[in-house]
PyMOL commands that place a pseudoatom at each C-alpha (Angstrom):
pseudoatom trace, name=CA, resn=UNK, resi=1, chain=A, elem=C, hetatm=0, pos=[-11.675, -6.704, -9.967]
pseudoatom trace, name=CA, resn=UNK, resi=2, chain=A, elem=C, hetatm=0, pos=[-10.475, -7.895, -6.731]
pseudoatom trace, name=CA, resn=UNK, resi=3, chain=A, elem=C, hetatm=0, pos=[-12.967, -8.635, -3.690]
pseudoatom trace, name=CA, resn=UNK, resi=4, chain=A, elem=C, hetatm=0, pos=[-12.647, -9.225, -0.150]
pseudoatom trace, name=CA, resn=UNK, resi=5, chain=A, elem=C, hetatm=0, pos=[-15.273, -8.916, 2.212]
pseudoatom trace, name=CA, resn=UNK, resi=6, chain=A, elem=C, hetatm=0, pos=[-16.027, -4.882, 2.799]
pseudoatom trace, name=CA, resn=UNK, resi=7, chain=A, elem=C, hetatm=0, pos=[-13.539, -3.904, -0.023]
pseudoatom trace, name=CA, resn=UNK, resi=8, chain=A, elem=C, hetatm=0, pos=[-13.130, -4.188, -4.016]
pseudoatom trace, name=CA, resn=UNK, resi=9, chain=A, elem=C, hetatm=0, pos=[-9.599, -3.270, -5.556]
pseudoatom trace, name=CA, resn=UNK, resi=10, chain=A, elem=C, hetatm=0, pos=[-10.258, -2.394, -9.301]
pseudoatom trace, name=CA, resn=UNK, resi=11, chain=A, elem=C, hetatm=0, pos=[-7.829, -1.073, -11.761]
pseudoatom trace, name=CA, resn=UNK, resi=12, chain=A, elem=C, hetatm=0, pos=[-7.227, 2.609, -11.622]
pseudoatom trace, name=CA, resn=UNK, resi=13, chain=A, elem=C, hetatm=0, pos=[-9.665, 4.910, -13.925]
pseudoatom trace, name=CA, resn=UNK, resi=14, chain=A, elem=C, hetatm=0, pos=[-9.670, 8.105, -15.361]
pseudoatom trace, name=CA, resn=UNK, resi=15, chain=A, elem=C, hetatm=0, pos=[-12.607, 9.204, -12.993]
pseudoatom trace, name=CA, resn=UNK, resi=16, chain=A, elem=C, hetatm=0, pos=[-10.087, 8.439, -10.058]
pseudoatom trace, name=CA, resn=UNK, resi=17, chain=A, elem=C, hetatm=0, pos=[-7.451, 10.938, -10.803]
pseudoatom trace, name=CA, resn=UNK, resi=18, chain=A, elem=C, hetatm=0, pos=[-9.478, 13.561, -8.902]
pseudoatom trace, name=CA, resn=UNK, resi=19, chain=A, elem=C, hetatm=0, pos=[-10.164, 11.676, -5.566]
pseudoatom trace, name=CA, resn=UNK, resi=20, chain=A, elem=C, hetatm=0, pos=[-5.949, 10.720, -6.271]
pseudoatom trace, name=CA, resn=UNK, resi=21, chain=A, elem=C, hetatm=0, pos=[-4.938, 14.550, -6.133]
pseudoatom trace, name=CA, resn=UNK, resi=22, chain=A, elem=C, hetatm=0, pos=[-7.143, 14.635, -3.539]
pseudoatom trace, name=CA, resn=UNK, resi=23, chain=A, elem=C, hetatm=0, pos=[-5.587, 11.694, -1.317]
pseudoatom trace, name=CA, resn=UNK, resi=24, chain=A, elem=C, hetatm=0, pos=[-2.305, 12.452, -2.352]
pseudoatom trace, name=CA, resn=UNK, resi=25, chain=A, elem=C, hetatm=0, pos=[-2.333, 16.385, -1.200]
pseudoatom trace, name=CA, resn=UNK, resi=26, chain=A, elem=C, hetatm=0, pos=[-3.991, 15.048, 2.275]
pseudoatom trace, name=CA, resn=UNK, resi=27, chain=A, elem=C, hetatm=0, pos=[-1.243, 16.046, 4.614]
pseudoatom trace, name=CA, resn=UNK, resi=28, chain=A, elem=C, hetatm=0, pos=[-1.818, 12.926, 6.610]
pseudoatom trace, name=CA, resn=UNK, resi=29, chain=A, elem=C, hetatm=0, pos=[-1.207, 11.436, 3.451]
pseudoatom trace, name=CA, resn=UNK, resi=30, chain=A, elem=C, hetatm=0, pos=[1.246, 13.146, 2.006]
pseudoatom trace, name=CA, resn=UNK, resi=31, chain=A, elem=C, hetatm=0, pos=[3.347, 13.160, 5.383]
pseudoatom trace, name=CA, resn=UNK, resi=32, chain=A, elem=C, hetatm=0, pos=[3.258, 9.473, 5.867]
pseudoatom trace, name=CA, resn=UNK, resi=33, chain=A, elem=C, hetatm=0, pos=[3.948, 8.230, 1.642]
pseudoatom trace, name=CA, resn=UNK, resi=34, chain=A, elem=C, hetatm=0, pos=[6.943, 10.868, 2.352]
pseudoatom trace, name=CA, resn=UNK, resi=35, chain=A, elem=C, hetatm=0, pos=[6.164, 12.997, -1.015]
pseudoatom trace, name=CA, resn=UNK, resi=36, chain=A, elem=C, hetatm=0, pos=[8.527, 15.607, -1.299]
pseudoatom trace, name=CA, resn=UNK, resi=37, chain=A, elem=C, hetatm=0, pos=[6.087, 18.372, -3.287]
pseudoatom trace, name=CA, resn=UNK, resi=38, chain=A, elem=C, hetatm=0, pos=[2.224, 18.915, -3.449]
pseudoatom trace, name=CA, resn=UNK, resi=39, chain=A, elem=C, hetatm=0, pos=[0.366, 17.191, -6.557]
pseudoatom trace, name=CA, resn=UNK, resi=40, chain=A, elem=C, hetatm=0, pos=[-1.051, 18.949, -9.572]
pseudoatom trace, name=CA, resn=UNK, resi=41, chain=A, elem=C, hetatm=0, pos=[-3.598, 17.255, -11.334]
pseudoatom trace, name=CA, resn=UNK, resi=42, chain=A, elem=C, hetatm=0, pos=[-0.978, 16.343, -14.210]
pseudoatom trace, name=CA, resn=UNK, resi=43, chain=A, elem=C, hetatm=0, pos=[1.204, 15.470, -11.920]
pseudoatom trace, name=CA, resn=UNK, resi=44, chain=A, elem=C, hetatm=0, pos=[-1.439, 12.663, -11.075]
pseudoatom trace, name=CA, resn=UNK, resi=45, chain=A, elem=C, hetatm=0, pos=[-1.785, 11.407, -14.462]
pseudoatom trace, name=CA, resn=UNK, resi=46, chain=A, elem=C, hetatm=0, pos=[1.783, 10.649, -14.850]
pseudoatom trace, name=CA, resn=UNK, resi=47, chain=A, elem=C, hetatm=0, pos=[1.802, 9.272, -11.588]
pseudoatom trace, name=CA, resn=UNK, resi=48, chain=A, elem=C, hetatm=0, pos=[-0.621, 6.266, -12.678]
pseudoatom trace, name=CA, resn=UNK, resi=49, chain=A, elem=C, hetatm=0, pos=[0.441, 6.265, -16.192]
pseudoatom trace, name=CA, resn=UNK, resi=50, chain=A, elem=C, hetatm=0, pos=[3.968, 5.217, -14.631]
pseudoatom trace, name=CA, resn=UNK, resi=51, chain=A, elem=C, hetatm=0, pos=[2.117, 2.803, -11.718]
pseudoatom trace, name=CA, resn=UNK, resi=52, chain=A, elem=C, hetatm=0, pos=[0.596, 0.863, -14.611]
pseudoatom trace, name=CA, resn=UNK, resi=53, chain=A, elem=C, hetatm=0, pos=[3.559, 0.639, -16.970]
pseudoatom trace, name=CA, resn=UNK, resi=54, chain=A, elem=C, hetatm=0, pos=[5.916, -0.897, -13.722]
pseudoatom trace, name=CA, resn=UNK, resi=55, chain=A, elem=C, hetatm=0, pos=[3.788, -2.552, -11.905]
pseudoatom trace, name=CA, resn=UNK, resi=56, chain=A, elem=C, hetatm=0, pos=[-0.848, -3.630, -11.244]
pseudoatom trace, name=CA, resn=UNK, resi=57, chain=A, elem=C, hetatm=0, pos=[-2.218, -0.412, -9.829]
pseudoatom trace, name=CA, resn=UNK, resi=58, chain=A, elem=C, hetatm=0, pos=[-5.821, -0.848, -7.930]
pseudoatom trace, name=CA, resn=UNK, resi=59, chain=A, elem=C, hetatm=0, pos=[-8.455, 1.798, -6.072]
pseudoatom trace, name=CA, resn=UNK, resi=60, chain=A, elem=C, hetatm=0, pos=[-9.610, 0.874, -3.222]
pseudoatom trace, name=CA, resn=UNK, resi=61, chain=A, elem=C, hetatm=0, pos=[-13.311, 1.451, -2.928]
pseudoatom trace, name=CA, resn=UNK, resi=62, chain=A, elem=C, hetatm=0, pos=[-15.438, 0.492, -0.143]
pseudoatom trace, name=CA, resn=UNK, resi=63, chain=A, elem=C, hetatm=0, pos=[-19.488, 1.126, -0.218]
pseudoatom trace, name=CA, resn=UNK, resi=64, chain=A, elem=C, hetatm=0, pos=[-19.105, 1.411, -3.390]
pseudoatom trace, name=CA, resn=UNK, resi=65, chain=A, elem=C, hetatm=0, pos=[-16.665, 4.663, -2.528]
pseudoatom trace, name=CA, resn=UNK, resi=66, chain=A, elem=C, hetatm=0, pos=[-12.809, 5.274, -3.838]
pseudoatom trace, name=CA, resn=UNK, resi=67, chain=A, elem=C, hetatm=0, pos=[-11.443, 5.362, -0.441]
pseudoatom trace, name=CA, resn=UNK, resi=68, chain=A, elem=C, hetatm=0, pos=[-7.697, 4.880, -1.467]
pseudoatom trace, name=CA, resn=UNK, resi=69, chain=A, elem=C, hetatm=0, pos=[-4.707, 3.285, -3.668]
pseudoatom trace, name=CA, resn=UNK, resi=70, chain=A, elem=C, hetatm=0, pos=[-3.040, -0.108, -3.535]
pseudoatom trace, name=CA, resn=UNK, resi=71, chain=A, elem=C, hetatm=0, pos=[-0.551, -1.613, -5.789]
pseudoatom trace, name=CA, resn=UNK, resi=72, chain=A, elem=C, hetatm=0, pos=[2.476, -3.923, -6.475]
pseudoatom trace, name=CA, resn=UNK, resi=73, chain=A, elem=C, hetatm=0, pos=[5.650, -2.551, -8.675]
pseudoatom trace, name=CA, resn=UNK, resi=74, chain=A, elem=C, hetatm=0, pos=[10.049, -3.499, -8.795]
pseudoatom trace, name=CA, resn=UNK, resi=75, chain=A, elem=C, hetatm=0, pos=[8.581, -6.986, -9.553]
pseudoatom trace, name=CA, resn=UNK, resi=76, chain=A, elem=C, hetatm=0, pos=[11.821, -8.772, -9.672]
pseudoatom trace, name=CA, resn=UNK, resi=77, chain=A, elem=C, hetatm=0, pos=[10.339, -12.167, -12.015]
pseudoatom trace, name=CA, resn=UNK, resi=78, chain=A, elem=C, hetatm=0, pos=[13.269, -14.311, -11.084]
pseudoatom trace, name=CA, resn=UNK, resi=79, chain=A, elem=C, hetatm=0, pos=[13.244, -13.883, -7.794]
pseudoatom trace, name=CA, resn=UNK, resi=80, chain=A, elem=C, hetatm=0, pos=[9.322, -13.655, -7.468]
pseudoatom trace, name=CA, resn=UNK, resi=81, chain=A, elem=C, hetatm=0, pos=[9.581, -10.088, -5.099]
pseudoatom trace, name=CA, resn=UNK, resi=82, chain=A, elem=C, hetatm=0, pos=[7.569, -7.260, -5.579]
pseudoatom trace, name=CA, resn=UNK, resi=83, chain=A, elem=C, hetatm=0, pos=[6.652, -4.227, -3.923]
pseudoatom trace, name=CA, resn=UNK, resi=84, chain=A, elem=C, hetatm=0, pos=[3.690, -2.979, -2.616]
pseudoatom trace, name=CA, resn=UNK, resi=85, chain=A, elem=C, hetatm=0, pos=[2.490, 0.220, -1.611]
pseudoatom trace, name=CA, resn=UNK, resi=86, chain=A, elem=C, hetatm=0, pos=[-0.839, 1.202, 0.143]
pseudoatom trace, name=CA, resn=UNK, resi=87, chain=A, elem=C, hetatm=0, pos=[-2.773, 4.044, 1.572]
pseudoatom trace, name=CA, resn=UNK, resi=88, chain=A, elem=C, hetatm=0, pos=[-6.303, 4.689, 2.769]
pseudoatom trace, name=CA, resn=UNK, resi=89, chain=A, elem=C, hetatm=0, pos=[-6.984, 8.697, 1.132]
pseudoatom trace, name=CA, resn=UNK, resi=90, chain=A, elem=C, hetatm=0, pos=[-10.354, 9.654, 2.525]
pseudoatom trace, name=CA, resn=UNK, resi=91, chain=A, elem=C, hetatm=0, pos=[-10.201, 10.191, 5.920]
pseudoatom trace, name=CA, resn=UNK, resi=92, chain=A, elem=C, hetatm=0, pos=[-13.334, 9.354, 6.743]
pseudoatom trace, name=CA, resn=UNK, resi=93, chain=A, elem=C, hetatm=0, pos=[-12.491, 5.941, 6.125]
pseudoatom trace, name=CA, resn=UNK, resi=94, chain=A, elem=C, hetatm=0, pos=[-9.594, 5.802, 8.351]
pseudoatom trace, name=CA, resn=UNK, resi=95, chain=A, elem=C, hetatm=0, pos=[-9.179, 2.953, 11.740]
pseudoatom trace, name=CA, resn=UNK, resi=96, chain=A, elem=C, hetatm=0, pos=[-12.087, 1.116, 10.039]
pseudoatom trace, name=CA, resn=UNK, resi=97, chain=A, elem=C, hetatm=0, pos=[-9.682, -1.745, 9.236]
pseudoatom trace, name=CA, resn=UNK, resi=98, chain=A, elem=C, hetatm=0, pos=[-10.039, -1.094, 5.175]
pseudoatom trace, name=CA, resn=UNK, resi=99, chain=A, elem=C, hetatm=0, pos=[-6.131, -1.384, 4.698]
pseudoatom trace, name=CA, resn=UNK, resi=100, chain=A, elem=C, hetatm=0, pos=[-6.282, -4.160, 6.494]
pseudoatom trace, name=CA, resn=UNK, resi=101, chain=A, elem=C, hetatm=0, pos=[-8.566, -5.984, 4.154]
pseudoatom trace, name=CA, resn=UNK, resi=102, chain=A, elem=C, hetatm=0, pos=[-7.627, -4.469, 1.124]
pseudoatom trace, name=CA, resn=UNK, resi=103, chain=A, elem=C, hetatm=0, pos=[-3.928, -5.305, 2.061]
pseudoatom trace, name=CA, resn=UNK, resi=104, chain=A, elem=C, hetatm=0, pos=[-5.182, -9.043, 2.643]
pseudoatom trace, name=CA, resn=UNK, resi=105, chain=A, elem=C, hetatm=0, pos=[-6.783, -9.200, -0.725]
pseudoatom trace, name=CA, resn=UNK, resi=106, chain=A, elem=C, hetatm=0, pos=[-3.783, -8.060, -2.766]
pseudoatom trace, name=CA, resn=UNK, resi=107, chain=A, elem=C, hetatm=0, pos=[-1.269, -10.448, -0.859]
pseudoatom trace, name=CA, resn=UNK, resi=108, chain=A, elem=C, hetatm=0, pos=[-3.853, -13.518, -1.394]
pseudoatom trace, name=CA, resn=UNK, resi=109, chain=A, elem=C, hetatm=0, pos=[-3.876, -12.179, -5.405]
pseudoatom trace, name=CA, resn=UNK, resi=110, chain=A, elem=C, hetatm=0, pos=[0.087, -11.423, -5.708]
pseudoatom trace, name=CA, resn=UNK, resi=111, chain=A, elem=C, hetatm=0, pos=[1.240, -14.863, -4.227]
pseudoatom trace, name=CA, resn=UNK, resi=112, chain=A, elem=C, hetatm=0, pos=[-1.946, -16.787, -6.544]
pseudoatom trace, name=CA, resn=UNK, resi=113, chain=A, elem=C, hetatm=0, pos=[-1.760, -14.851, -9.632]
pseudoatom trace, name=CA, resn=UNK, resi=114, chain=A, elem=C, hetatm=0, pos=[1.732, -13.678, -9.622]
pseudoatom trace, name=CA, resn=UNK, resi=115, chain=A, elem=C, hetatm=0, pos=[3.287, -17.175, -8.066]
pseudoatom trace, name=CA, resn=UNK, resi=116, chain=A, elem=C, hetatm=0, pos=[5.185, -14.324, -5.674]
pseudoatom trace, name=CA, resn=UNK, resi=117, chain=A, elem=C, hetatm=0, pos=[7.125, -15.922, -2.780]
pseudoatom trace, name=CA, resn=UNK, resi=118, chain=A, elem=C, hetatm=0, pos=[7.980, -12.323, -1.260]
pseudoatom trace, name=CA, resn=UNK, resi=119, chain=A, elem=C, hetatm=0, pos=[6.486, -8.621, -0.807]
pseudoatom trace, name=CA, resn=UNK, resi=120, chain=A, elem=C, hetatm=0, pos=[8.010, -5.976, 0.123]
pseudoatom trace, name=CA, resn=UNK, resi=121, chain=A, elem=C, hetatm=0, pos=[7.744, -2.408, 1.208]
pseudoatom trace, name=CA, resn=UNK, resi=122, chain=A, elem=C, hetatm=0, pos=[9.026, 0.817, 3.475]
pseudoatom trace, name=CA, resn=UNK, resi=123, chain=A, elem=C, hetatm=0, pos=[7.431, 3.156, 5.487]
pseudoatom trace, name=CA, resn=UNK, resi=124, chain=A, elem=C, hetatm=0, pos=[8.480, 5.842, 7.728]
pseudoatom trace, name=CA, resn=UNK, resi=125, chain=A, elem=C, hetatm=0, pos=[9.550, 4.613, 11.224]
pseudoatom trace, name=CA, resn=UNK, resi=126, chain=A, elem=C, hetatm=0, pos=[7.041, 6.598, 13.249]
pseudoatom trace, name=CA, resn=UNK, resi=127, chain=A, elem=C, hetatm=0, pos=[4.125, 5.540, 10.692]
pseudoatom trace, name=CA, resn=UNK, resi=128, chain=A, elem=C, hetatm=0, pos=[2.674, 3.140, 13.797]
pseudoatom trace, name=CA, resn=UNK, resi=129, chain=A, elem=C, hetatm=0, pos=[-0.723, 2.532, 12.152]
pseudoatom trace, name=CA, resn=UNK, resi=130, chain=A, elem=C, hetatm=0, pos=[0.637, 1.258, 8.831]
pseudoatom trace, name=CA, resn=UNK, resi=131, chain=A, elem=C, hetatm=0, pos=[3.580, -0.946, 10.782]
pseudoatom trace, name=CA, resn=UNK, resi=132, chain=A, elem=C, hetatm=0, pos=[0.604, -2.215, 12.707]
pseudoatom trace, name=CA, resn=UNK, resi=133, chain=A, elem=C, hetatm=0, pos=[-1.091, -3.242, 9.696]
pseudoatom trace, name=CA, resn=UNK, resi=134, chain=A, elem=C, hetatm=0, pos=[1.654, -5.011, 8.148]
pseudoatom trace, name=CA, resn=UNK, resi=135, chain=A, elem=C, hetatm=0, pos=[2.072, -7.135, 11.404]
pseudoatom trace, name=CA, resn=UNK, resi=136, chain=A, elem=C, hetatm=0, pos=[-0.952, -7.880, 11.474]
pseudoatom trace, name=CA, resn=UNK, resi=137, chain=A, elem=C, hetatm=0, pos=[-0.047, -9.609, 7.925]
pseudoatom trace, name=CA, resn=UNK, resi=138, chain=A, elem=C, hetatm=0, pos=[3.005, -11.388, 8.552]
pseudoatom trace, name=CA, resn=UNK, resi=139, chain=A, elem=C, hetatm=0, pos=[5.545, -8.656, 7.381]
pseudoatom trace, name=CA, resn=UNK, resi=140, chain=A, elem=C, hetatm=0, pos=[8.622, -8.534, 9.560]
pseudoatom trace, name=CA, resn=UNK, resi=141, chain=A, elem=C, hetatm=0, pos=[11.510, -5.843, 9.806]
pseudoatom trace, name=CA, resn=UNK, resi=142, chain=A, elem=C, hetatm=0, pos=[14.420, -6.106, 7.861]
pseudoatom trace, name=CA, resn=UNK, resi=143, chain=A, elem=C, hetatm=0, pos=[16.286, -3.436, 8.324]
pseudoatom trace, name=CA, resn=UNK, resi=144, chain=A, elem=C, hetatm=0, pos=[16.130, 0.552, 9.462]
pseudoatom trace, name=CA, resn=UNK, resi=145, chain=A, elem=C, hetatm=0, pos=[17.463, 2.965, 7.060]
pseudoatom trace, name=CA, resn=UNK, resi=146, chain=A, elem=C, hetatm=0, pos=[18.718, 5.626, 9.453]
pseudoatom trace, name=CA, resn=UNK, resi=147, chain=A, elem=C, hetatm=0, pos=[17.308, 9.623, 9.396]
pseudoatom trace, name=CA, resn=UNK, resi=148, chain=A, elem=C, hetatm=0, pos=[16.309, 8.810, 5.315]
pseudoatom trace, name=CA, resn=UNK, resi=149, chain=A, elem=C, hetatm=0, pos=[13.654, 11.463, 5.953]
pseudoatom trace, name=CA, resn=UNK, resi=150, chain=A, elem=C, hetatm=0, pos=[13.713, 15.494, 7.203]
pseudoatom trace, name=CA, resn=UNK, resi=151, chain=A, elem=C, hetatm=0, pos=[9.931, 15.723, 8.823]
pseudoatom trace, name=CA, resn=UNK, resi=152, chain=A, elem=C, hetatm=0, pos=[8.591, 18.196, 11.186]
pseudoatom trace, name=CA, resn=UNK, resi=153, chain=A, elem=C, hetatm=0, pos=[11.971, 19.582, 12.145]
pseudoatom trace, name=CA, resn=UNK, resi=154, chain=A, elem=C, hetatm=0, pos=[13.532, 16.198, 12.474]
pseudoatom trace, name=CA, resn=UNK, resi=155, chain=A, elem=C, hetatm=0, pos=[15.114, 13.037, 10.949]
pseudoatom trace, name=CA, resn=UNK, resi=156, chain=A, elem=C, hetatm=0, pos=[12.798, 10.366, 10.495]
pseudoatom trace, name=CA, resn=UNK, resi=157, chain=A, elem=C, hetatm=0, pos=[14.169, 6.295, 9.831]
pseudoatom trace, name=CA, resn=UNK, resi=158, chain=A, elem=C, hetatm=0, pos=[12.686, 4.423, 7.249]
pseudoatom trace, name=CA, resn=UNK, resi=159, chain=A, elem=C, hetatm=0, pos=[11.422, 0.626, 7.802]
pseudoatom trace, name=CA, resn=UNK, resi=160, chain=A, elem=C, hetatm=0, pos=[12.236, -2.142, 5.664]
pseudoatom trace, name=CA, resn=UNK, resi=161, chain=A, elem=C, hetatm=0, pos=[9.731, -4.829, 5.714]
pseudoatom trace, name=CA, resn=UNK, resi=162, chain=A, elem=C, hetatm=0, pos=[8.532, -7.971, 4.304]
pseudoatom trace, name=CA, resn=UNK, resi=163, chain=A, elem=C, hetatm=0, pos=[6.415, -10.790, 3.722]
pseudoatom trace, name=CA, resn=UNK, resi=164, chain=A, elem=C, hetatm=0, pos=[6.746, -14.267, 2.123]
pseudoatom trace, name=CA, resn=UNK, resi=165, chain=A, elem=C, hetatm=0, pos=[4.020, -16.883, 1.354]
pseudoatom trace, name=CA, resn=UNK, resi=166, chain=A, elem=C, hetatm=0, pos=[4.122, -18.613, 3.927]
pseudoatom trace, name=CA, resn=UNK, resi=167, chain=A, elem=C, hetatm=0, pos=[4.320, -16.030, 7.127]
pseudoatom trace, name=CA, resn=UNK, resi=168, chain=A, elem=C, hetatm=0, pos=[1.417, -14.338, 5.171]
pseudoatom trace, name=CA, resn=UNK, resi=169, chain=A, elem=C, hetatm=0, pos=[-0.520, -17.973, 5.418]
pseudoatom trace, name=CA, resn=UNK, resi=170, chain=A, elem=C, hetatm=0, pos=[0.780, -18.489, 8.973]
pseudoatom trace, name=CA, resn=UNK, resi=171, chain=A, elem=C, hetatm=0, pos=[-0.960, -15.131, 9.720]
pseudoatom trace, name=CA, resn=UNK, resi=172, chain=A, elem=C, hetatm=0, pos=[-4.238, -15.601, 7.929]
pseudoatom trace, name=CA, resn=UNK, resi=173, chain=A, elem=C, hetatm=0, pos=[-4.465, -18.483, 9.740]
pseudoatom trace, name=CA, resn=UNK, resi=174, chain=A, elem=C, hetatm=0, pos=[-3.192, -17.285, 13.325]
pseudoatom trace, name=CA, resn=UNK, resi=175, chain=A, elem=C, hetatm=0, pos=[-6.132, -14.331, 12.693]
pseudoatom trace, name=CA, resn=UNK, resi=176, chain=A, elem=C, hetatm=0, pos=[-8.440, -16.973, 11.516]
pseudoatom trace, name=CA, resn=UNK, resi=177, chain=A, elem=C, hetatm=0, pos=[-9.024, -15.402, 7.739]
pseudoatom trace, name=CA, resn=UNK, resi=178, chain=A, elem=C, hetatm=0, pos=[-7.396, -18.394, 5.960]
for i in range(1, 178): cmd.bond("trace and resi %d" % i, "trace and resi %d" % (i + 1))
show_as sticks, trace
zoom trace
């Protein structure tokens, strides 16, 4: 188990899979991870099943509450890049700056444990929240995949971004969290 300060990341369970299907058919949710179908609770299972076999799934829990999913996967070993994916399922937990910390915690534990010199990710353009967060980290935009996306009635960019070791340090310590 990973801690931070207001948040523990802990390997996915069994017992999650429901709050999962739950967080994962939340249209916010589901919008802004760009699935392309709702979730079935099998559906689920295979989902983590495959997060654990490519990459180190965690639950997010706050108050001692699942309140979401984190996780790195593509780890590319020789060139010390992985992926990362986040997202904050129960609402109610939402603004509260829980991504923010639980994003911090897995960054501090991928570059340590993992020796990682770069994360990255994508997220849908107009996801402004998320793109806030991951400034607020050190991740910078590499490049805009153009109208990747049909949302709403509309093409919708994706965002390439990313983070090495040290803009993620330079951050922590620019916020004062180092």
């Amino acid at each position: 188990m990973l801690r931070g300060k207001r948040v523990a990341l802990r390997p996915v369970e069994e017992a999650d899979v429901p709050h999962i299907h739950r967080w994962m058919n939340q249209p916010e949710v589901w919008r802004n991870m760009d699935y392309e179908r709702p979730f079935s609770l099998e559906d689920v299972r295979e989902d983590v099943q495959r997060s654990r076999a490519e990459g180190v799934p965690f639950t997010i829990e706050a108050e001692g509450t699942p309140i979401g999913r984190i996780g790195l996967n593509g780890f590319r070993r020789r060139d010390r890049i992985a992926g990362l994916y986040l997202y904050i399922g129960d609402p109610a937990y939402w603004g509260r700056g829980y991504a923010h910390e639980a994003l911090v915690t897995l960054l501090s534990y991928a570059f340590d444990r993992f020796d990682l010199w770069q994360v990255e990710l994508w997220t849908l353009a107009d996801n402004e929240k998320a793109i806030r967060v991951y400034r607020r980290c050190g991740f910078g935009e590499e490049a805009t995949l153009r109208d990747r996306s049909w949302k709403e009635g509309h093409w919708v960019d994706h965002l390439v971004m990313s983070v090495n070791r040290d803009e993620f340090e330079a951050a922590r310590r620019e916020r004062g969290e180092a």
